[in-house]
C-alpha positions in Angstrom: 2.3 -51.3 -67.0 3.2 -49.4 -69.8 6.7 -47.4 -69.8 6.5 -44.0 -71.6 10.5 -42.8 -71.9 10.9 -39.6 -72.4 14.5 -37.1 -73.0 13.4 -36.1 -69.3 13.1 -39.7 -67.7 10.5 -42.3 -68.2 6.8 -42.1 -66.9 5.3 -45.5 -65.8 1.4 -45.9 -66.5 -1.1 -48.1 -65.1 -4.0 -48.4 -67.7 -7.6 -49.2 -66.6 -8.3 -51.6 -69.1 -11.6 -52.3 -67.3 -13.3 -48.9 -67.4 -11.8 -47.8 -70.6 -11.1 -50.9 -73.0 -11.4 -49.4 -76.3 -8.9 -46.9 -75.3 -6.3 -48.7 -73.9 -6.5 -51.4 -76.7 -5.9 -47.9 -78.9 -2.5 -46.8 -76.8 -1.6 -50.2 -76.8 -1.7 -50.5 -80.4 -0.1 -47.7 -81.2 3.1 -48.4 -78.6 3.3 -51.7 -80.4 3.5 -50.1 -84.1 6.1 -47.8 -82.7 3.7 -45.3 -83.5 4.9 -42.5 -80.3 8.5 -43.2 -81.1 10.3 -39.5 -81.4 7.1 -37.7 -80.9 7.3 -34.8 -78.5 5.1 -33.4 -75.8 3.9 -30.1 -77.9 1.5 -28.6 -76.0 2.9 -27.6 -71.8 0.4 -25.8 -70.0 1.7 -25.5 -66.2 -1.3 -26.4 -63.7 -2.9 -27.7 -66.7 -1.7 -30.5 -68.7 0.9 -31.7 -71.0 0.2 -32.8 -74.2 1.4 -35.8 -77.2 1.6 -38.5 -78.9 0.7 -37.7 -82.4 3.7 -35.0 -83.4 7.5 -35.4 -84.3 9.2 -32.0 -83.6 8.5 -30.0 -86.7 5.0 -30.9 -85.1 4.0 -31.9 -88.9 0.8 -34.6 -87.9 1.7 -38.1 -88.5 -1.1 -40.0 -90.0 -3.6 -42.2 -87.5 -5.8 -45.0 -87.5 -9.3 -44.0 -87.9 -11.0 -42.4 -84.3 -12.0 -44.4 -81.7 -15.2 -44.1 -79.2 -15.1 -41.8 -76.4 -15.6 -43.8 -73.6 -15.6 -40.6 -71.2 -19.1 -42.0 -69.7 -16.6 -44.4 -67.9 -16.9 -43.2 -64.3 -13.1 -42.0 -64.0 -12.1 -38.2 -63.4 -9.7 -36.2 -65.0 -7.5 -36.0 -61.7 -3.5 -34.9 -61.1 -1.7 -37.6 -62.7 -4.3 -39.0 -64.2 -4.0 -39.5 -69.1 -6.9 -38.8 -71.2 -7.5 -39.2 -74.8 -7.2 -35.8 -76.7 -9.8 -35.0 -79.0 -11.3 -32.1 -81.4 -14.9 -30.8 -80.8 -16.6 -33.7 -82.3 -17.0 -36.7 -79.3 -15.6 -39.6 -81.4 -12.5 -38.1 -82.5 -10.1 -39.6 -80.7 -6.5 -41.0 -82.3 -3.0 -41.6 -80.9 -2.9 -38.3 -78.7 -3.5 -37.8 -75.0 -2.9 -35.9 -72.4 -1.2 -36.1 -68.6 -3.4 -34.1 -66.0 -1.1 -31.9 -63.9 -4.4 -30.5 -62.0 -7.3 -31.9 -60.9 -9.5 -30.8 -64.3 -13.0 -31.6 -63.3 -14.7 -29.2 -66.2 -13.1 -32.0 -68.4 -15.3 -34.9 -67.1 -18.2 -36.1 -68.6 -21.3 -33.9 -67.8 -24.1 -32.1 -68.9 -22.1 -29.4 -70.5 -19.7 -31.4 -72.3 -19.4 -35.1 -73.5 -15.8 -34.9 -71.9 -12.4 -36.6 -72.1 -12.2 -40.4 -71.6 -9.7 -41.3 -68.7 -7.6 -44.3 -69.3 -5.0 -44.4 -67.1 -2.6 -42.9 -64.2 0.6 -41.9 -63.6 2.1 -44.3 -61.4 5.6 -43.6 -61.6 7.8 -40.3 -62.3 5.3 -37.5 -61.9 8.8 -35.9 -61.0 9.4 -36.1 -64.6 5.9 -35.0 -65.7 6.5 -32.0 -63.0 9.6 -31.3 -64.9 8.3 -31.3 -68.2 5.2 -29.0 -67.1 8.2 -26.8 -66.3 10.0 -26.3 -69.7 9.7 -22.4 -71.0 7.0 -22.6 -74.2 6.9 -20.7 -77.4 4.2 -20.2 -80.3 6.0 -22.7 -83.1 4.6 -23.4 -86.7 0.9 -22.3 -85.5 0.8 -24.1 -82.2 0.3 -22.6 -78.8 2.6 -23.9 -75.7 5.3 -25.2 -77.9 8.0 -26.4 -75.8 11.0 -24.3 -76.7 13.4 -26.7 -76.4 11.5 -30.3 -77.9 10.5 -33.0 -75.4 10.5 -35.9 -76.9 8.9 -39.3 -76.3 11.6 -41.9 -77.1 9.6 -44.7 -77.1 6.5 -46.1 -75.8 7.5 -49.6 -74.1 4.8 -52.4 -73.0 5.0 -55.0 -70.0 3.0 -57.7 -72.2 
């Protein structure tokens, strides 16, 4: 189990290391390097999703390891409560940032229309929080969209192993 605290409460993930390997080795990689420490959720879309892992709160880009494979061909669905890898248009573009389902987003599955968003793990404690957070009023902020007004920050990114 992997513990993401957060300055609204801590979120408590179960990853599926089976189905998605190379993306769970990722996250796991990057909690271990400290990587998500004072990042902030900085993109909140209610009935959406909520977005981080890759921004402090000037939400300047910290720099990555190189992208991983999407492994969106993995079977699992982009359900409520469910973390995806974030990505840009290309497929295999995949770093540290992901994203918490608060709908079920089934046009972000793997299909015929779009490679899709690999699935890697669930919620499977503190929705509450990730309810919470979907909650905050958003502002545009240094060019970004759905900018929390008022940061929500990941404190820390804490491993079981």
């Amino acid at each position: 189990m992997i513990t993401i605290v957060t300055s609204h409460g801590d979120i408590v993930v179960e990853l599926f290391e089976e189905s998605a390997p190379v993306s769970c080795a990722n996250f796991r990689q990057y909690a271990a390097d400290g990587f998500f420490d004072d990042t902030v959720f900085h993109r909140v879309i209610p009935n959406f999703m909520i977005q981080g892992g890759g921004m402090p709160a000037d939400l300047s880009h910290k720099e990555t390891r190189p992208p991983i494979r999407n492994e969106a061909k993995n079977g699992e669905k982009n359900l409520r409560g469910t973390l995806a890898m974030a990505r840009t248009s290309e497929v295999d573009s995949a770093t540290s940032q992901f994203f918490i389902n608060l709908s079920d987003n089934a046009f972000l599955d793997h299909s015929s229309r779009d490679f899709g968003y690999t699935v890697f793990g669930r919620v499977a404690e503190g929705m509450d929080v990730v309810d919470a957070i979907a909650q905050v009023p958003t502002a545009r902020k240094a060019g970004h969209g759905d900018v929390p007004v008022d940061p929500v920050t990941i404190n820390q990114v804490r491993t079981a192993d």
